[in-house]
Structure formats: structure tokens, C-alpha cells
C-alpha positions in Angstrom: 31.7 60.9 76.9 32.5 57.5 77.3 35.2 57.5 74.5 37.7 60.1 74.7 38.7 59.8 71.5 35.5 60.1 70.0 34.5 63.6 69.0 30.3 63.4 69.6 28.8 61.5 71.7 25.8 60.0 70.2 22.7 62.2 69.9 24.9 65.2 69.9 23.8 68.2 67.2 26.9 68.4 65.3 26.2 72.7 64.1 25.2 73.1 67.7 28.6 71.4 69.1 30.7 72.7 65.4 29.4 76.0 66.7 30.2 75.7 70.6 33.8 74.6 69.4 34.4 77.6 66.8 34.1 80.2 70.0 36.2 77.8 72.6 38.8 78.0 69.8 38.8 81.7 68.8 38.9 81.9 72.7 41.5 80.2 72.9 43.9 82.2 70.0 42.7 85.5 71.3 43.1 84.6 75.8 44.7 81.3 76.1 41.8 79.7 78.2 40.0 76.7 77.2 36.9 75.5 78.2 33.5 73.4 77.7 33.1 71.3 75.3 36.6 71.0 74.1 37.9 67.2 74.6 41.0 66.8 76.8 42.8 65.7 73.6 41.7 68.4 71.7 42.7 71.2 74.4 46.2 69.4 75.2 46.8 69.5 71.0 45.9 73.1 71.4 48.6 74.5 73.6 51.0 72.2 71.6 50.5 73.5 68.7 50.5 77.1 70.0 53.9 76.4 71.6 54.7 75.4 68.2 54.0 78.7 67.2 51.3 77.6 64.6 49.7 79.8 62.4 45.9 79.7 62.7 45.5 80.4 58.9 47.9 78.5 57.7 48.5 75.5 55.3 50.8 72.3 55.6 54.1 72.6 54.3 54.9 70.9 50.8 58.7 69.0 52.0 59.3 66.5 49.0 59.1 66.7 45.5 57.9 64.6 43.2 61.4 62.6 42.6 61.6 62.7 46.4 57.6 61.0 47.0 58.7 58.7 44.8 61.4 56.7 46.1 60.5 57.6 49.8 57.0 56.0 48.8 59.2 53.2 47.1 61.3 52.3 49.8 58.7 52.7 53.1 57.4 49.7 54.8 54.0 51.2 54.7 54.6 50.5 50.8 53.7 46.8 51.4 50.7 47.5 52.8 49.2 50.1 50.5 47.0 47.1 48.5 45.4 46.4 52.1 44.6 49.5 52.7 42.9 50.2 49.4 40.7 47.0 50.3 39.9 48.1 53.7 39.2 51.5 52.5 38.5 51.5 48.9 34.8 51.2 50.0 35.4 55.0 51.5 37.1 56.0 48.9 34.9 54.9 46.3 32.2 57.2 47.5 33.0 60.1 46.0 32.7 62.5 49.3 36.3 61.0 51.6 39.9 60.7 51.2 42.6 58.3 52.1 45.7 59.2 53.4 48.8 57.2 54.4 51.9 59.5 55.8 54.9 58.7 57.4 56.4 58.5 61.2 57.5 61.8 60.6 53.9 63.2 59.3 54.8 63.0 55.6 51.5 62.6 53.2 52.7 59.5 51.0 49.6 58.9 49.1 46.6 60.9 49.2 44.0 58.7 47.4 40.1 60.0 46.7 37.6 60.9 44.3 39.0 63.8 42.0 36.8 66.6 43.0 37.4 65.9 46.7 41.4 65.8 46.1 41.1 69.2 44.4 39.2 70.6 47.3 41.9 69.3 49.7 44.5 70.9 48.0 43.3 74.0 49.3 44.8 73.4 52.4 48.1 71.1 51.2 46.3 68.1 51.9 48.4 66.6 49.3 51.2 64.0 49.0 55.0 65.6 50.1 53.1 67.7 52.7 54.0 67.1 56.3 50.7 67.5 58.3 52.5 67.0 62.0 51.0 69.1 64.8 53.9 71.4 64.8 53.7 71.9 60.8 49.4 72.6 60.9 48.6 72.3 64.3 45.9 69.7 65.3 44.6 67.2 63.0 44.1 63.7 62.9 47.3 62.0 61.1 49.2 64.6 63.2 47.7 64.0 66.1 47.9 60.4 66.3 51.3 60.7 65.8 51.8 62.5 69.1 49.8 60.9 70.9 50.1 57.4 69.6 46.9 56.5 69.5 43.7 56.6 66.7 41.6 59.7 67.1 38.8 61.4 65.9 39.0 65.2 65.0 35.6 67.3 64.2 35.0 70.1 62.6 36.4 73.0 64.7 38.8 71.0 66.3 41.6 71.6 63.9 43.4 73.9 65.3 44.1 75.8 61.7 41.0 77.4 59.6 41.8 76.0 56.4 40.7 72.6 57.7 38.1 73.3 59.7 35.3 72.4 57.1 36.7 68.6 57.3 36.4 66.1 59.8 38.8 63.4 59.9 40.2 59.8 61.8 43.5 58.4 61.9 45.4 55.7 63.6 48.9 55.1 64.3 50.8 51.5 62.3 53.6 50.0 64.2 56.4 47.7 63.2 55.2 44.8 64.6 58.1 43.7 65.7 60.3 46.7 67.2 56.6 48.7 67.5 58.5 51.7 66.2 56.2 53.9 64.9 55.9 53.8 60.8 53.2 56.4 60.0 49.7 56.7 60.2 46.4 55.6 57.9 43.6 58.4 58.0 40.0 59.0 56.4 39.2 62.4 55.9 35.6 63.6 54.8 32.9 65.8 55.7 30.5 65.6 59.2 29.0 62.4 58.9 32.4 60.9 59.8 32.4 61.8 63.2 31.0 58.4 64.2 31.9 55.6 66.0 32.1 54.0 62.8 35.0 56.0 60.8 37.3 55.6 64.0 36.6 51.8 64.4 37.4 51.7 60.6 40.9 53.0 60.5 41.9 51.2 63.5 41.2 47.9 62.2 42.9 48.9 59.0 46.2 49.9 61.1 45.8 46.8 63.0 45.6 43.9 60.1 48.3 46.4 58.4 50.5 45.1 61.6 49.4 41.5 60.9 50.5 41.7 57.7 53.7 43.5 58.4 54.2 40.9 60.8 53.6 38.1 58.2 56.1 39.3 56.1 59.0 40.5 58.8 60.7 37.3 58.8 60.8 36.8 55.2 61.8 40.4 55.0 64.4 40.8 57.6 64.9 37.2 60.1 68.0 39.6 62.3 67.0 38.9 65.4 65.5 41.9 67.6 66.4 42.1 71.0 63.7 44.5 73.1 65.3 46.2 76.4 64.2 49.5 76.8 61.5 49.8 79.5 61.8 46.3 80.2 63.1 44.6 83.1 63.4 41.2 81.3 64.4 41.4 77.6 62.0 40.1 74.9 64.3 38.3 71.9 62.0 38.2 68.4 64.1 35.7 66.1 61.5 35.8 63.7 60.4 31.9 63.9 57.0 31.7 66.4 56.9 33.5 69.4 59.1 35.7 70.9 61.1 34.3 73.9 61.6 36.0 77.2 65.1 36.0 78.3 65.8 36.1 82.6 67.3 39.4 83.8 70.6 37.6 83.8 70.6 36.3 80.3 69.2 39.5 78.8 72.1 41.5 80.2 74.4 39.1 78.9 72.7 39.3 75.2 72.6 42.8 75.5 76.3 43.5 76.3 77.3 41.1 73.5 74.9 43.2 71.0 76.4 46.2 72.2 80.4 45.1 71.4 79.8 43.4 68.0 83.8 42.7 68.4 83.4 40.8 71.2 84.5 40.5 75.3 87.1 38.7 77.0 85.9 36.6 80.1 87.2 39.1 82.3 85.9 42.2 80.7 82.6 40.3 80.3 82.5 39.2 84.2 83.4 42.9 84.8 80.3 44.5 82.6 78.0 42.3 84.3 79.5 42.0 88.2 81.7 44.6 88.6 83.9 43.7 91.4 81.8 41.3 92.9 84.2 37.9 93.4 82.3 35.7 90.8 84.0 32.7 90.0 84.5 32.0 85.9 82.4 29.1 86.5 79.1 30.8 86.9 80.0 33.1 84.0 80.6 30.0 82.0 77.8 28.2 83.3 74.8 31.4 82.4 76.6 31.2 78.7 76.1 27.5 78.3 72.3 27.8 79.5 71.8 31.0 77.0 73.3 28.7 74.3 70.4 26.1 75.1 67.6 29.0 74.0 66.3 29.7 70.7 67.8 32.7 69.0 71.5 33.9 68.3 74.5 31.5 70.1 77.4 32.9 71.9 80.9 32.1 70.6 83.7 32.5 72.4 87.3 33.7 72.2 86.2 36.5 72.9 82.7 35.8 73.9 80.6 37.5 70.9 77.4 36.7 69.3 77.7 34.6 66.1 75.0 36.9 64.2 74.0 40.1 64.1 71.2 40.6 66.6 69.5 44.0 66.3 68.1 45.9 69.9 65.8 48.7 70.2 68.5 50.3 72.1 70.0 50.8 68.9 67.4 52.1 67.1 67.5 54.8 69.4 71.1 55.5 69.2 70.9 55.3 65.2 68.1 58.0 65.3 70.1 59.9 67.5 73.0 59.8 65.8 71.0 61.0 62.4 69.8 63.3 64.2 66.3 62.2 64.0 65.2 62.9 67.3 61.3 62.7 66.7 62.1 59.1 65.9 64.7 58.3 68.7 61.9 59.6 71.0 58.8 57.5 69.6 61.2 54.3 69.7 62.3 54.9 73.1 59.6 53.0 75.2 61.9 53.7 78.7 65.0 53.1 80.9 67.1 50.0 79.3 66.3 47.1 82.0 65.6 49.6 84.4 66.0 47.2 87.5 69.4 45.7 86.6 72.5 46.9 88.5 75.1 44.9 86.4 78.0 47.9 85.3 77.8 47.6 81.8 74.2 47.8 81.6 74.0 50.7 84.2 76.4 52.7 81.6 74.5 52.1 78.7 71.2 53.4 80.3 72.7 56.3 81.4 74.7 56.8 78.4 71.5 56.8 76.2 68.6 58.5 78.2 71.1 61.6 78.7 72.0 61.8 75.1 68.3 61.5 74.3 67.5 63.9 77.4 70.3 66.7 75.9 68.8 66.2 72.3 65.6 67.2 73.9 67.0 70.4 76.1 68.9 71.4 73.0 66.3 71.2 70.9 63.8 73.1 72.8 60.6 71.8 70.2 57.8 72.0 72.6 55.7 69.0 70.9 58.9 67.4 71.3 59.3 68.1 75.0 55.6 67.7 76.2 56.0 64.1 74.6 58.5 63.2 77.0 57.2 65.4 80.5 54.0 62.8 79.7 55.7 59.7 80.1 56.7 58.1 83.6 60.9 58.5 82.9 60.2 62.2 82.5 57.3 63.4 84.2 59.6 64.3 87.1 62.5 65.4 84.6 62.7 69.5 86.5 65.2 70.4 83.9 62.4 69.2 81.0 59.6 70.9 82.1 61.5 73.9 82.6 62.8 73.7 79.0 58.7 73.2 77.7 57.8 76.4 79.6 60.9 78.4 78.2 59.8 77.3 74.6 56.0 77.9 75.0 54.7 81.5 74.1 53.9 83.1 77.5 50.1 82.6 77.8 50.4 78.5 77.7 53.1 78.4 80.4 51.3 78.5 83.5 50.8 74.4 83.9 54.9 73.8 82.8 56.1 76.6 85.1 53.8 75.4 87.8 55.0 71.9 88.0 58.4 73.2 87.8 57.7 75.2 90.7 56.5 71.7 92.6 59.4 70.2 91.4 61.9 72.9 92.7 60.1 72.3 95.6 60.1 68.5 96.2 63.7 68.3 95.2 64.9 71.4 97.6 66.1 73.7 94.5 65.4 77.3 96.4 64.0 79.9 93.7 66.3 81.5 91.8 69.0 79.2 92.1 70.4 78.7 88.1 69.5 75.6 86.1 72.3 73.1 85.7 73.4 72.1 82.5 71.9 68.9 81.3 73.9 65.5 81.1 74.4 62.7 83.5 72.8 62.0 87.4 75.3 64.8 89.0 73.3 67.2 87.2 69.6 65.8 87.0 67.5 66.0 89.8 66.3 62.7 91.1 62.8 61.7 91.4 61.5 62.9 94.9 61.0 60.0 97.2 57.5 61.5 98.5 
């Protein structure tokens, strides 16, 4: 299949492939091996939803009342673009055989919208508003799924990993703040067969997509604090809400960076130490980087001490915030990698440090395998030893083989003989790094 995320390639017999898919899956719950014709998607959803500890018969979770829905609907940034969706969608809707669904970054059903007959057939399974439908909560389905993968897919039939929604085929896509791209929720279409199509998975993901244009319309009006974006990044990118977003030199975004980071400001001398460490720089060139920021569109440096005359808000702190809420699914899906991974000035080096080990401890604490596989998938933590080891501690034993085996590599490629005891997690004394072959 050309399209991964597509559930039948065209010309496929959907009973003949609903059937094939119904004995991979029981196959799966009753011997842990997957095989043909379950999509690579589909099978990694699986295992993450059996480390989860899913029930196969069960039904979503009902989290918020009705007081609850109410002001969470009220207050959400997917609020604004509801209307949008309705005239994307209504067409779907308006059919009489499909849903609409809009949940939250945290899987949350916000507003189930649909003919009423359809609705009451969906309740069956807590397809309902106040239900969270993440992987963990109901195993795979297509709002839940998007939202750990981060990225619109199709799921047929079968597919779902619990029973209850197996008559329903659905397509979902992930919304983004356009301007921090922090995950907000997801926009789904749920129905019978006919929408496994190109069609229903092209639909939602031009929904999402002009939902992010008009999010992005509105930001500035909204909220014009300029966003600072570091993490992954070796040269920041500063969105000051007026045109296009400027990118700042390695230099200049450390600077901005620092400055966000100590609201109260930084003597010259604590400044030129977060930046040079004990490097002989003259004041001069300090003085002379600061007068060339001040030149750029976006937030000016004052000094005396040197601070930043207006707020600027980083993604950096949106993952500290999240942290600090303890909202670690949110911390993870706004961390998008090492803060300016290529910069060696001392402050900066700190902060890094400082934030992928709180977010790396959250993690090992934790011990949520959805959680876990999220971050052994990216490029920071596909060689994290102590992560993988965590994910095949907290899957059930017949989904541990891959896990344990590439902790077994990594043991290997970084010398660790067999048997010698984990170390605790938290800073680079105690995490293994990445092999250099």
C-alpha cells in the first residue's frame, strides 16, 4: 500500500480484509504475534495498547461531567474553531449515517455532533462527550491514535483494538497551535465501511489544516507575547505575532533565551558568564551582540541588569509548565528535542540538561508504556538504555521481546556487562551516552 495510513488499498474486499483482520487480532490477544494484513500502524497501536493493559471488551471512560464539559469546552482553543468545523463537516454530518468528534490533547471527547440515531448507537461504546478515547483509555482508535502518533489516520473495522468499536470505521487528524505547534486535540469522522476511503482521511486533514490557518489568523489578536522556539533547534525561531517569524543566529538566540529564562534580569558579568564561561571575552563584544539583537524585530533588551522589556514566552517553558503540573503527556508532545542542541554556551548547556532529565525522570517514574514508546521513537531517545528498559519492565511479558532486545544491543554498544544494576535516572553521570558506532 502506497499510503500507510490508509486502511484498504483500492480494489480491496472490505468483509474479506474486516475478516482477515478479526483473526490477526484474536491472534494477537490470545499469542502475542502479529501478522499479514495488519498495517505497521495498526500492529505498533496493538502492543501499546496491550502494554497499557487494555481491556479488549471494554468501553471509554466517562472523565468530566456535564459542569466540567462545559467550561473545558468554553475555555479550549479548539472552541474558536468549532463553526469551521461544522462547515467543513456538516456535509458528513448531515447524512444521517457519520459523527463528528472534536477531543482534546489529552483525548477528551468535547463535542460529539451527528444525527440522533447514530449518537445513540455510539453511546454503546462511550463515544460520547467527557469520555477520554486515548489509546491507553480504549486501545486503538482513530482520535486516540492520532494523538500518539501525531499524524491523521485511518482505522477500519477490526482494527480497533477493543470489540465494542469494531463495527465503526473512523479518521482523525491531529490540530496544532500554529504557533508553538503544541498539540490541541484532534478532529475525527466516525461512520460505518464506506469511510475507509481516500476520501474521509483527505477530509479531516484539510479540516485540521484550515483549523490551524484560522488559529493562526486569530493568535495575534488573541495573544501578541512573543514565542521564542528553541527546543530541537539549533537556531531559535522568534514569532512576535506581526508577519513572519524571524530566525535569530545561534548567538542571539542564546542570548534571548537566557534573558527569557531570568525574567529578573543578568548583570554583564553573570550574562558574559551564561554565555562564555571563562573564556576571556571582552565587554565589548557582549555589548556589541546586544546592540545588533536590539536592531531585530521582536522584544528589546534593557539593561541594568540586562532583561527583556516584555514578556517573551519559549517552548522551553511550556515544557517546564507541563512538568511542573504534572501533565507529562503534554510536556512530552511539546517537547520537539534538545534545547539548541549544538550550543556550548554554559547557561544554555544547564538548561538543556536541566529539562530533558526532569522530562527523562517523569518518564522512568511514570512507567506508562504509551508514554515511554513515544519517546524510545524519537532521535533524543531512541538510544535512551535506561528508557527502553523502563518500556519492557512496564509491558506485560508477551510484548517485550523487541524493548528487551534493543536493550540488550544497547547494553552491548555501550559496554554495560549483563547483570550489572540499572542506575538511577538523572543527569549525564548516570545516562548512558549514545554509542559512537
Amino acid at each position: 500500500m502506497l499510503n500507510p495510513w490508509l486502511a484498504l488499498e483500492t480494489g480491496a474486499d472490505p468483509a474479506e480484509r474486516i475478516g482477515a483482520v478479526r483473526r490477526a487480532h484474536e491472534a494477537f490477544l490470545t499469542e502475542g504475534a502479529i501478522g499479514a494484513p495488519v498495517r505497521k500502524v495498526i500492529a505498533d497501536s496493538w502492543r501499546r495498547s496491550a502494554g497499557a493493559s487494555v481491556e479488549p471488551d471494554g468501553v471509554a471512560p466517562v472523565e468530566l461531567d456535564e459542569d466540567e464539559l462545559a467550561e473545558h469546552r468554553r475555555t479550549h482553543p479548539l472552541a474558536r474553531v468549532m463553526p469551521l468545523f461544522r462547515d467543513l463537516l456538516g456535509a458528513i454530518v448531515e447524512d444521517g449515517a457519520h459523527l463528528l468528534s472534536v477531543c482534546d490533547e489529552h483525548g477528551r471527547m468535547l463535542w460529539v455532533e451527528g444525527h440522533a440515531r447514530v449518537r445513540r448507537r455510539a453511546e454503546a461504546m462511550n463515544f460520547v462527550p467527557g469520555a477520554r478515547w486515548t489509546e491507553a483509555c480504549v486501545g486503538t482508535n482513530a482520535p486516540g491514535t492520532a494523538l500518539a502518533v501525531d499524524h491523521a489516520v485511518q482505522i477500519f473495522a477490526a482494527e480497533h483494538y477493543c470489540r465494542p468499536v469494531q463495527p465503526w470505521t473512523c479518521a482523525a487528524a491531529p490540530v496544532h497551535d500554529p504557533r508553538t505547534r503544541r498539540l490541541l486535540g484532534v478532529v475525527d469522522i466516525t461512520g460505518g465501511d464506506d469511510l475507509a476511503s481516500p476520501y474521509s482521511l483527505a477530509l479531516v486533514r484539510a479540516a485540521a489544516r484550515a483549523a490551524e490557518a484560522h488559529l493562526a489568523s486569530l493568535g495575534p489578536a488573541a495573544d501578541a507575547t512573543p514565542f521564542l522556539e528553541v527546543l530541537g533547534r539549533d537556531e531559535a525561531l522568534l514569532r512576535t505575532g506581526g508577519g513572519a517569524p524571524v530566525r535569530l543566529s545561534r548567538r542571539h538566540s542564546e542570548i534571548l533565551l537566557l534573558l527569557a529564562a531570568h525574567p529578573d534580569g543578568l548583570s554583564g558579568d553573570r550574562l558574559a558568564l551564561e554565555l562564555y564561561g571563562d573564556r576571556d571575552i571582552s565587554p565589548v563584544t557582549l555589548r556589541a551582540e546586544l546592540s545588533r539583537l536590539r536592531a531585530l524585530p521582536g522584544p528589546r533588551p534593557a539593561s541594568r541588569p540586562y532583561r527583556l522589556a516584555a514578556p517573551v514566552r519559549t517552548d522551553h517553558g511550556t515544557v517546564a509548565d507541563a512538568l511542573d503540573s504534572g501533565d507529562l503527556p503534554t510536556a512530552l508532545a511539546a517537547y520537539r528535542g534538545p534545547l539548541l542542541p549544538m550550543s556550548e554556551a554554559p547557561g544554555v548547556v544547564r538548561l538543556r540538561r536541566l529539562l530533558e532529565d526532569r522530562l527523562r525522570q517523569a518518564l522512568l517514574a511514570r512507567r506508562d508504556p504509551v508514554l515511554l514508546d513515544g519517546w524510545v521513537r524519537t532521535p533524543w531517545g531512541e538510544d535512551d538504555l535506561q528508557a527502553w528498559e523502563a518500556l519492557a519492565d512496564a509491558l506485560p511479558p508477551a510484548a517485550r521481546a523487541v524493548p528487551a532486545a534493543r536493550a540488550r544491543t544497547l547494553r552491548g554498544a555501550y559496554g554495560i556487562a549483563a547483570g550489572v544494576p540499572r542506575q538511577p535516572a538523572g543527569g549525564d553521570a548516570t545516562r548512558p551516552q549514545r554509542p559512537t558506532a
